[in-house]
C-alpha positions as CSV (number, residue, x, y, z in Angstrom):
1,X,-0.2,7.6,-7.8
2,X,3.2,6.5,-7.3
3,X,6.4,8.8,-5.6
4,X,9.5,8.1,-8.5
5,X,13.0,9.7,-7.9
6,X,14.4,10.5,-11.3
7,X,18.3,10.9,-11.4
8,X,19.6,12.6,-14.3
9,X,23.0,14.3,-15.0
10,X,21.4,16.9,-17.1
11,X,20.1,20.4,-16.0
12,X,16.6,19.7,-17.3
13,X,13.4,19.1,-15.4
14,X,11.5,15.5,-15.5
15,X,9.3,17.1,-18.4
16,X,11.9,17.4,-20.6
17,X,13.6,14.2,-19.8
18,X,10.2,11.5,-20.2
19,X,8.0,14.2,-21.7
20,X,5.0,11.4,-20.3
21,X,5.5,12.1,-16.5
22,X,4.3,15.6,-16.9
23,X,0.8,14.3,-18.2
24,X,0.8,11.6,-15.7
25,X,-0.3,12.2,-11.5
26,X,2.9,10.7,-10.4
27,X,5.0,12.7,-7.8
28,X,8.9,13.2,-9.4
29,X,11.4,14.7,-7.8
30,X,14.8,15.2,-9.4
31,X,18.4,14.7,-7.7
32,X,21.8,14.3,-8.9
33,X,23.0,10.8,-11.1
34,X,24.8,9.7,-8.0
35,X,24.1,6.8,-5.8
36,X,24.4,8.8,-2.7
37,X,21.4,10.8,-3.9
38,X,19.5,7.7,-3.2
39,X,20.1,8.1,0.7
40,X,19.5,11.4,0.5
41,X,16.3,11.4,-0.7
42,X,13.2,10.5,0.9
43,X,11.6,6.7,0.0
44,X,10.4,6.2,-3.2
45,X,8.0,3.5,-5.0
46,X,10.3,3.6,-8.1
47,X,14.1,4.6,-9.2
48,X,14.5,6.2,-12.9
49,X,18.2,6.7,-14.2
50,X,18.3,9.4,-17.2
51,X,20.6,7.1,-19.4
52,X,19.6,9.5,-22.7
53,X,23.3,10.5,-23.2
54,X,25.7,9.0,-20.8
55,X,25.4,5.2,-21.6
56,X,28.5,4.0,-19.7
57,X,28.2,6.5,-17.0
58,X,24.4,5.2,-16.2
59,X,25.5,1.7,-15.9
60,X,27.7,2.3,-13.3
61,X,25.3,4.2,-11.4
62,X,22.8,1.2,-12.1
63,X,25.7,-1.4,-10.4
64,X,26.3,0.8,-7.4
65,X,22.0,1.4,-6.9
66,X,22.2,-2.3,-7.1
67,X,25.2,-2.7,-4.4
68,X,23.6,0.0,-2.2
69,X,19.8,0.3,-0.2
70,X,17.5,0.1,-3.5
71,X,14.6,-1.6,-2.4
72,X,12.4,-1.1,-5.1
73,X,12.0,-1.1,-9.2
74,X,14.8,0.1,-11.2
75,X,14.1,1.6,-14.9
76,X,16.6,3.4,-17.3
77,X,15.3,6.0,-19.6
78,X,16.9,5.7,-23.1
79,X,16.9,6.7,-26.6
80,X,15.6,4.4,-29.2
81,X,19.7,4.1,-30.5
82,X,20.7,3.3,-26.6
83,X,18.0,0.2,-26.5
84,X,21.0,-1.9,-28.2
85,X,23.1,-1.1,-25.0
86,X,21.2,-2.4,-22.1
87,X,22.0,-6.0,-21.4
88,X,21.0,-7.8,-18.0
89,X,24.6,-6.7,-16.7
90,X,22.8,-3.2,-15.9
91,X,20.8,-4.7,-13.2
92,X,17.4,-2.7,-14.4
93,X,13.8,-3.6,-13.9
94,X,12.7,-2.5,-17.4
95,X,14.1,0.2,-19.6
96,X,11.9,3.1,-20.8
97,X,11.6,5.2,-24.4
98,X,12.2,8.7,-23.7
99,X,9.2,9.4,-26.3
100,X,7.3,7.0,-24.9
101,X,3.3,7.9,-24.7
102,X,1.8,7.9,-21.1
103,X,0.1,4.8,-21.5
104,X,3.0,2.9,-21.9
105,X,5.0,4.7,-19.0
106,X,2.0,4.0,-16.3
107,X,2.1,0.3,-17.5
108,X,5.9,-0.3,-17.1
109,X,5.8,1.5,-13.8
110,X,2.9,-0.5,-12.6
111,X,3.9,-3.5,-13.4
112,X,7.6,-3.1,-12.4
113,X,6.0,-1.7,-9.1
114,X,3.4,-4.4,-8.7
115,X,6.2,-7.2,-9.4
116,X,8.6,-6.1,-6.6
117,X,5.6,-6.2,-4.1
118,X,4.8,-9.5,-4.7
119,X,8.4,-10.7,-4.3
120,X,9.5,-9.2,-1.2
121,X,9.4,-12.1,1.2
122,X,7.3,-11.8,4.2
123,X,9.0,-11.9,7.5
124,X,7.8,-14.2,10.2
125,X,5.9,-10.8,12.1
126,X,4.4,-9.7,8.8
127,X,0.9,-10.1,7.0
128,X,1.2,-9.3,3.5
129,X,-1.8,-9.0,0.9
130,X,-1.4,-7.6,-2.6
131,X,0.3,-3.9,-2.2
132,X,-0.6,-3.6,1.7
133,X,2.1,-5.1,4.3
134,X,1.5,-4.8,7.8
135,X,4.2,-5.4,10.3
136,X,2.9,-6.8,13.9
137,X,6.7,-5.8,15.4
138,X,7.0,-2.6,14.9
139,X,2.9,-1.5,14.7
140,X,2.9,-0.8,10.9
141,X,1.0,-0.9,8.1
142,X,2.3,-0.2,4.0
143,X,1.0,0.5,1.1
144,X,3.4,-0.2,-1.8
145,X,6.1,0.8,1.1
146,X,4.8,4.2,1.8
147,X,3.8,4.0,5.7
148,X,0.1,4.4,6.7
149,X,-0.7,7.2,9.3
150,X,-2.7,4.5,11.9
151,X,-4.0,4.8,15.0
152,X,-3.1,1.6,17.9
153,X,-6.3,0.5,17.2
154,X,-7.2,1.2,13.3
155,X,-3.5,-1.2,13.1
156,X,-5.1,-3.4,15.3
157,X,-7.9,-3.7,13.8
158,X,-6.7,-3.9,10.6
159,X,-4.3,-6.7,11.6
160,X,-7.0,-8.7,13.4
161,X,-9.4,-8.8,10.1
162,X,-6.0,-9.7,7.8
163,X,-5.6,-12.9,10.3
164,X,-8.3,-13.7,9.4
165,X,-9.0,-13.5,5.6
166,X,-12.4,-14.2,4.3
167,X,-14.1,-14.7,7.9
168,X,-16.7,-12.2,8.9
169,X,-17.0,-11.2,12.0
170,X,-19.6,-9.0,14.0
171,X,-19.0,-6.0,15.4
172,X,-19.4,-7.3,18.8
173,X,-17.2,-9.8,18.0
174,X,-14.6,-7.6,16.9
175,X,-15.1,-5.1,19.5
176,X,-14.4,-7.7,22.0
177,X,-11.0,-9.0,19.8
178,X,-9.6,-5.4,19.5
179,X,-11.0,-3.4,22.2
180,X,-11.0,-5.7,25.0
181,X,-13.7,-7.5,27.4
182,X,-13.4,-4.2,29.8
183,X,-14.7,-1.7,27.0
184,X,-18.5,-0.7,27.2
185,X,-18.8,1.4,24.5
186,X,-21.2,0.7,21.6
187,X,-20.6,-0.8,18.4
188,X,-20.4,1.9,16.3
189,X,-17.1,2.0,17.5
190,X,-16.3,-0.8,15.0
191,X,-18.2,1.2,11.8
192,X,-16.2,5.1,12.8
193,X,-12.9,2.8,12.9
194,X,-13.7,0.6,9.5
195,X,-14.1,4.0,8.0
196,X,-11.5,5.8,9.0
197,X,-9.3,2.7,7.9
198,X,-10.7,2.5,4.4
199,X,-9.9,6.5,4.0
200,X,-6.5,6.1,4.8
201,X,-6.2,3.3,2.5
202,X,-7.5,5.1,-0.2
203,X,-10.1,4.5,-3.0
204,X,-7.5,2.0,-4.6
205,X,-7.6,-0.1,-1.6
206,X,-10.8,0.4,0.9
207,X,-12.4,-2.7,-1.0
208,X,-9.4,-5.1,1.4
209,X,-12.5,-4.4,4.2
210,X,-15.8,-6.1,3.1
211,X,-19.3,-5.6,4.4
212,X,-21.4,-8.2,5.3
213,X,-25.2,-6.8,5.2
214,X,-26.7,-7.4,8.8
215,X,-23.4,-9.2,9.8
216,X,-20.4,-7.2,10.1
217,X,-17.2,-7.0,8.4
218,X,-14.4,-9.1,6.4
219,X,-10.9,-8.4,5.0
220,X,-10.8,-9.6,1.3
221,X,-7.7,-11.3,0.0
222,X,-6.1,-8.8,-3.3
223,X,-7.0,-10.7,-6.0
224,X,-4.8,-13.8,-7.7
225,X,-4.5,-14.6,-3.7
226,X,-5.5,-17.9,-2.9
227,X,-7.1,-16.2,0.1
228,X,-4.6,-16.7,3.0
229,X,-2.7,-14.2,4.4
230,X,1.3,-14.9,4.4
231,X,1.7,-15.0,8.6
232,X,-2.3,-16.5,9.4
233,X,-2.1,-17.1,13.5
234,X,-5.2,-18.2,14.6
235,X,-6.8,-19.4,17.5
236,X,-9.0,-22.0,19.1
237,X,-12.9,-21.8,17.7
238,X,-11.6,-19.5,14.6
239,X,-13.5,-21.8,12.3
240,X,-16.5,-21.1,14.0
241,X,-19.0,-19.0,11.8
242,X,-19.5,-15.6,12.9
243,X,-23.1,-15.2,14.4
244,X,-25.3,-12.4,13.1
245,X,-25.9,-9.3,15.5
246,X,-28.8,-8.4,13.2
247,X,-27.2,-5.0,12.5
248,X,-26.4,-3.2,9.2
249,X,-23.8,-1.1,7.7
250,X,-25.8,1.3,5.4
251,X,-22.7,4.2,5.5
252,X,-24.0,6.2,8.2
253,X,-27.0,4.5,9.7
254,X,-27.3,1.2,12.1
255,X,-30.1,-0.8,12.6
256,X,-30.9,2.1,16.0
257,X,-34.4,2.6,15.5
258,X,-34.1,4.6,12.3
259,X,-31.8,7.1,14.4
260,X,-28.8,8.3,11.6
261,X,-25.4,8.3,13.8
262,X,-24.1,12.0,13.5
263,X,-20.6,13.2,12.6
264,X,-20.2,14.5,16.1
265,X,-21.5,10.9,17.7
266,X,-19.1,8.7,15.3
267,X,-16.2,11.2,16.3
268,X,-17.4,11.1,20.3
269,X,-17.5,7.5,20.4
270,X,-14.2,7.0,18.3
271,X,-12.5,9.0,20.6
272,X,-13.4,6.9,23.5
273,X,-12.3,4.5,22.2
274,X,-9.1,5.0,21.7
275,X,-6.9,4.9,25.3
């Protein structure tokens, strides 16, 4: 699901203008065809201009979202007759039929989405992988741009395992990387933190964290990656193969002497954990 800002000249709602988005789960607000509506609106994943009836008057507005902050894909909505029209000159992503079936719309916007995350460069301070972009200078972590909610150490322990694509690592191993020499709490630490991470990230995305039976945990590369992450720092020994600590993630038990860790437990020891 996908936040879209729809400008539109006309006094109709989103419905009316691409029939489509009503049958579709994306979120759509609707704001003025003016380029200062694009600062006045929150972020958004993807920028539709109503070009239905104004052909000339949505060009322009396409040239100045170009001159202006657009970050992300840009598609015009237009009638079968306006299709002649659009030339490169407009600056759009991909133009859409305004009877277009909802199949069609959720492939355009995916793949104009998809293609704008895989060319934004990657700063020197950032680890990118598929949709998710994590940023070690200022502590976050996005999903198709839209910020995730982290804790200091789901972030870091999201970072650490992106550093490291592929590798497994214990959870001792990892406790030790992310929470320090000085902490003595137990390893389930590491499983309460893995699974709060994958719920933030969603059904989509919780497959970037692998389990390892009786090993630990790995960050998986999005697919078509050649399975390094864009900013990889690593350190002495990181080639070394991660020793098995003979426990298992079985989504809500560990290898404890057939003892099932209970909500309160995972929450008690997460909490510790974070200082």
């Amino acid at each position: 699901m996908s936040d879209l800002l729809l400008l539109t000249s006309a006094a109709e709602p989103a419905g009316e203008i691409l029939p489509s988005l009503g049958l579709l789960l994306h979120t759509v607000r609707v704001a003025a065809a003016e380029a200062s509506s694009l600062a006045d609106s929150p972020s958004s994943d993807a920028v539709l201009v109503d070009a239905r009836r104004d052909l000339a008057q949505a060009k322009v507005l396409c040239h100045l979202l170009r001159t202006a902050s657009l970050e992300g894909p840009l598609l015009v909505i237009v009638t079968e007759g306006g299709l002649a029209a659009v030339t490169a000159e407009w600056g759009a992503d991909d133009v859409i039929l305004h009877t277009a079936g909802p199949a069609e719309v959720e492939a355009r916007l995916r793949l104009s989405i998809g293609r704008q995350a895989n060319l934004t460069p990657a700063t020197p301070d950032e680890i990118r992988s598929g949709d998710l972009a994590i940023d070690e200078a200022t502590y976050t972590a996005r999903l198709r741009g839209r910020a995730l909610d982290l804790t200091f150490k789901e972030f870091e322990l999201l970072k650490f395992l992106a550093q490291h694509p592929g590798r497994v690592f214990t959870r001792a191993h990892l406790l030790q990387e992310v929470w320090g020499y000085d902490y003595f709490g137990g390893t389930r630490t590491v499983d309460v933190h893995v699974r709060r991470l994958r719920a933030k990230l969603g059904v989509e995305h919780e497959a970037l964290i692998g389990t390892v039976r009786n090993v630990g945990y790995r960050f998986v590369p999005a697919k078509g990656e050649d399975g390094r992450a864009a900013h990889s720092a690593r350190r002495p020994g990181d080639n070394v193969a991660a020793e098995a600590d003979g426990q298992e993630d079985t989504g809500g038990q560990e290898d404890t002497g057939g003892q099932e860790d209970t909500g309160g437990q995972k929450e008690a020891s997460a909490a510790s954990a974070e200082r």
